[in-house]
C-alpha positions in Angstrom: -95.8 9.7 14.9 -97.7 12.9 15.4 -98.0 15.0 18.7 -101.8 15.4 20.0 -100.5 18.9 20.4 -101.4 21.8 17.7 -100.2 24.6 17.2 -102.8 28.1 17.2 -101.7 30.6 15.6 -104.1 34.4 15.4 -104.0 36.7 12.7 -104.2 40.8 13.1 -108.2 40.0 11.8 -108.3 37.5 14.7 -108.9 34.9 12.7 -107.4 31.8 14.6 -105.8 29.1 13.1 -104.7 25.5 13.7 -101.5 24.3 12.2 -101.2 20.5 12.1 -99.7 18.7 15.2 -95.3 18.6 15.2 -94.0 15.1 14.9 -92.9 13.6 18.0 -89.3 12.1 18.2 -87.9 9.9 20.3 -85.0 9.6 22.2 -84.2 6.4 20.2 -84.7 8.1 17.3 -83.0 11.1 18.4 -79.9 8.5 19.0 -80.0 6.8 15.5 -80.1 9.9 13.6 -77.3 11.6 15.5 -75.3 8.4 15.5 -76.0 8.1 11.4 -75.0 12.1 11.3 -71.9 12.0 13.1 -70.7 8.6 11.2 -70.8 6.5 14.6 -73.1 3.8 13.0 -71.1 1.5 11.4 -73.3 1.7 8.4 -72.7 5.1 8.2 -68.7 5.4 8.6 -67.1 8.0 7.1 -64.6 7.3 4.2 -62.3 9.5 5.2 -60.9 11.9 7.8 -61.4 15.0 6.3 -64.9 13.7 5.5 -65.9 13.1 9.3 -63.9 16.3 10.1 -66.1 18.4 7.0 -69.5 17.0 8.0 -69.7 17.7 12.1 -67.7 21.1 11.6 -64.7 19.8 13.7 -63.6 16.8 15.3 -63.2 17.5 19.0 -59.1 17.0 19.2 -58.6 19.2 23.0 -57.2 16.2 24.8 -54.0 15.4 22.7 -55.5 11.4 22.5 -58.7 13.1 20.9 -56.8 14.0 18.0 -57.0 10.2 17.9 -59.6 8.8 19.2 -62.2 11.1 17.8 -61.5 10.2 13.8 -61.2 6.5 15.2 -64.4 6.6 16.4 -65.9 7.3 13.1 -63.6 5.6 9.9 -63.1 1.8 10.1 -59.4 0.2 10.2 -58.0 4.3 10.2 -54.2 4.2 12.1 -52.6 6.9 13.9 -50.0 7.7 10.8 -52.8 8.5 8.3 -54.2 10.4 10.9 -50.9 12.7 11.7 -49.8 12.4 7.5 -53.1 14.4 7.0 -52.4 17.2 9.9 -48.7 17.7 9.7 -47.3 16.3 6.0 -50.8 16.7 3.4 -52.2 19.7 6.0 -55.7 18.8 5.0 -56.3 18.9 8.3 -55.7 22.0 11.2 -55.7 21.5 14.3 -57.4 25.1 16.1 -59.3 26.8 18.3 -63.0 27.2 17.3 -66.4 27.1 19.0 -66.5 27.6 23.0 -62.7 28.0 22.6 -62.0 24.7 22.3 -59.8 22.9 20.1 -61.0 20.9 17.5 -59.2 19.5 13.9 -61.0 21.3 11.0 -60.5 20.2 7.3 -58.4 23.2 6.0 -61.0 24.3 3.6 -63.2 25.2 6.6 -60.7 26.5 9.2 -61.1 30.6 7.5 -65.2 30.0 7.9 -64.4 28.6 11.9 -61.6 31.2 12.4 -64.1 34.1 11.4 -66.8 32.9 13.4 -65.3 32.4 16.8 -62.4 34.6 16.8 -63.7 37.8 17.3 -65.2 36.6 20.8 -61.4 34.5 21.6 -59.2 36.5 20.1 -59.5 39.6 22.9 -59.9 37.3 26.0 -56.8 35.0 24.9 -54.8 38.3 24.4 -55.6 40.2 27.6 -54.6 36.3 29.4 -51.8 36.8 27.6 -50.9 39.6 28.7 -51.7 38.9 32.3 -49.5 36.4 32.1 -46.3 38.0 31.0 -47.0 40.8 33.9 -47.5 37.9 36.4 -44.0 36.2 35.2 -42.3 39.4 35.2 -41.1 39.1 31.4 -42.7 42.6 31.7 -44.8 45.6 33.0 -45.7 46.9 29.5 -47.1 43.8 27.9 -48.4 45.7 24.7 -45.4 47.0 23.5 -43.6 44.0 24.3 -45.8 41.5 22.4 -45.3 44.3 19.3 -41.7 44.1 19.4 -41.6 40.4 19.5 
């Protein structure tokens, strides 16, 4: 389905252009495709954990049931002990902080790309919390120091 819209474009000669119309998408097939993407149409479950986990960048795991639910979701007949053999005994899963500091399980191939790309923003704002926090508590009134010695 094609859009009655074009698209002009103008050159620095002013020669104008028209670009054939966009396609049009709609929000059922908006749906389908992001259902067949992030393996929520049965046709289209992934095979394994670390499979679902590789192709959305993450599995949203900050509720401690997501860990859970979200794999679930996505692999047929999965149970909770393949799900916590592949984070805590194989670790080909990690369970971390990533985008919009939130925590999501990453396949551990991927965790160093999703650690370099969103800890630079975190990283300082979770430290100076930190920090705040230890004052706050009275642990201390240097919390720099402290946190080196520790």
């Amino acid at each position: 389905m094609r859009s009655s819209r074009a698209r002009w474009t103008c050159s620095a000669e002013a020669v104008v252009r028209v670009s054939p119309a966009r396609p049009t998408i709609t929000t059922a097939q908006r749906r389908a495709r992001l259902a067949v993407r992030h393996h929520l149409a049965p046709a289209h479950a992934a095979s394994t954990i670390e499979q679902a986990a590789h192709d959305q960048v993450g599995l949203h795991a900050t509720d401690p049931t997501t860990v859970y639910l979200s794999p679930w979701a996505r692999i047929p007949g999965l149970d909770r002990a393949t799900v916590e053999r592949a984070l805590y005994d194989d670790r080909t899963l990690v369970r971390m902080i990533g985008m919009r500091r939130t925590l999501f399980i990453e396949p551990s191939d991927l965790a160093p790309v999703v650690h370099a790309a969103c800890a630079p923003s975190i990283v300082p704002r979770e430290r100076r919390r930190l920090e705040g926090w230890l004052v706050e508590a009275g642990v201390t009134d240097a919390p720099r120091p402290w946190l080196a010695g520790v």
